[in-house]
C-alpha positions as semicolon CSV with decimal commas, in nm:
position;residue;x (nm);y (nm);z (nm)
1;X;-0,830;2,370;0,849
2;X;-0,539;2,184;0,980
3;X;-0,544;1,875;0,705
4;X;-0,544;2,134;0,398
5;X;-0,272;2,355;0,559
6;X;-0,039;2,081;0,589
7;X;-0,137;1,853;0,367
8;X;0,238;1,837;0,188
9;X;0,423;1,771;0,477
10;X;0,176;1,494;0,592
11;X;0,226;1,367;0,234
12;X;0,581;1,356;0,238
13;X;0,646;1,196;0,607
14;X;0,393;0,959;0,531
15;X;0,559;0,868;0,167
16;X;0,876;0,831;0,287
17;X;0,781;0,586;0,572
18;X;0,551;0,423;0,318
19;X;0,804;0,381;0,072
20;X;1,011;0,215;0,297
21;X;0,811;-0,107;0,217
22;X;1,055;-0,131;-0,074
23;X;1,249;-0,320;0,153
24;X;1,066;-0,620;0,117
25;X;1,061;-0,620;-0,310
26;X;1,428;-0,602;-0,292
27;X;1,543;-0,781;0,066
28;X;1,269;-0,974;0,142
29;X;1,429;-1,193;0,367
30;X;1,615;-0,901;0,588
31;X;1,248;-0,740;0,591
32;X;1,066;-1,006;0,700
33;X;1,300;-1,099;0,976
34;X;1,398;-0,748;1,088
35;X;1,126;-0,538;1,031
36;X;0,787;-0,783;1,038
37;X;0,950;-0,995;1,282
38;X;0,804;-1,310;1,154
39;X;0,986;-1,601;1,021
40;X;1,080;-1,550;0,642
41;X;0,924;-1,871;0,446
42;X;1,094;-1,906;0,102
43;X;0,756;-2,037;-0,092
44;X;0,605;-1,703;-0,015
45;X;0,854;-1,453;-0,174
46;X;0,684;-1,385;-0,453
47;X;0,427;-1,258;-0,235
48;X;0,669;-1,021;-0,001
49;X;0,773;-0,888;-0,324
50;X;0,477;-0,785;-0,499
51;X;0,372;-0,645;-0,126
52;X;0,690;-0,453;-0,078
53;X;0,642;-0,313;-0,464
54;X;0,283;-0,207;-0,450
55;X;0,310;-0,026;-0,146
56;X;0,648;0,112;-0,160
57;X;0,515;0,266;-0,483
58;X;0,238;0,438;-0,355
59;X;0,483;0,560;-0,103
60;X;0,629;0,686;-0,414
61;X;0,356;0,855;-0,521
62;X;0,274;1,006;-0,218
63;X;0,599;1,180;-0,229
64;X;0,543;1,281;-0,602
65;X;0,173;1,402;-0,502
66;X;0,391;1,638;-0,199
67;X;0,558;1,831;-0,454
68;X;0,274;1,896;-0,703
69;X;0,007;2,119;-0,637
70;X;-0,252;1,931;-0,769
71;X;-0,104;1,579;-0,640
72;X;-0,326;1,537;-0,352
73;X;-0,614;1,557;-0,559
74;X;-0,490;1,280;-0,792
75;X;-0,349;1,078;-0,562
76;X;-0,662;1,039;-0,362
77;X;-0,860;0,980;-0,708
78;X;-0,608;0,691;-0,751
79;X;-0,677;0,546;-0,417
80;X;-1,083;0,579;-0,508
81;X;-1,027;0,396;-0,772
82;X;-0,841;0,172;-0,685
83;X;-0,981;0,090;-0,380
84;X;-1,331;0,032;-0,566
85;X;-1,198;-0,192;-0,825
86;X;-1,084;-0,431;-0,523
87;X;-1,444;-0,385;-0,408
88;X;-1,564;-0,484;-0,715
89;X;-1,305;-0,808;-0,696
90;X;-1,362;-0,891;-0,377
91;X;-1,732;-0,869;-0,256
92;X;-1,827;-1,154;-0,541
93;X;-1,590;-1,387;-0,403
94;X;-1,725;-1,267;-0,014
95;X;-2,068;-1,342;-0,122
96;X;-1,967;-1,681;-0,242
97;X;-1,812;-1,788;0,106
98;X;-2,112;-1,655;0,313
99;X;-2,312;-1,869;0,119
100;X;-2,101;-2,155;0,172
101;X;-2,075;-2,050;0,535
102;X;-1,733;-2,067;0,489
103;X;-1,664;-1,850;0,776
């Protein structure tokens, strides 16, 4: 199968471009004017920041996960997790605006 054959390679290309987001945790302003084209608004740094840090590390770890042999099973148990914890955090708060009709 072609995912499980290459799986490495697709890790590492995609880590490195992913990583790139570091950018914006430590040149927010460059980033957000050169690569997001969209005017860089000084109240929201700490927000570009935490961005550019949370997904310039998973780039990280998707580079990690390339050269292990078991990383691409841990790394996707990461993203399970993680991505069901934000479920878990955010579906409450959905609930609460659809019965405000808030939307």
């Amino acid at each position: 199968m072609f995912f499980t054959k290459y799986v490495e390679k697709m890790l590492l290309i995609t880590g490195i471009g992913t990583s790139a987001a570091l950018a914006y945790a430590f040149f927010p302003q460059w980033a957000v004017n050169n690569i997001g084209q969209l005017p860089y608004l000084e109240q929201d740094f700490v927000f570009y920041q935490h961005w550019g840090i949370m997904v310039g590390m998973m780039g990280v770890m998707m580079i990690g996960a390339a050269s292990s042999p078991n990383g691409a099973k841990v790394l996707c148990s990461t993203q399970r997790l993680r991505r069901g914890l934000w479920c878990c955090c955010l579906l409450p708060i959905l609930a609460i605006h659809i019965s405000m009709d808030l939307f």
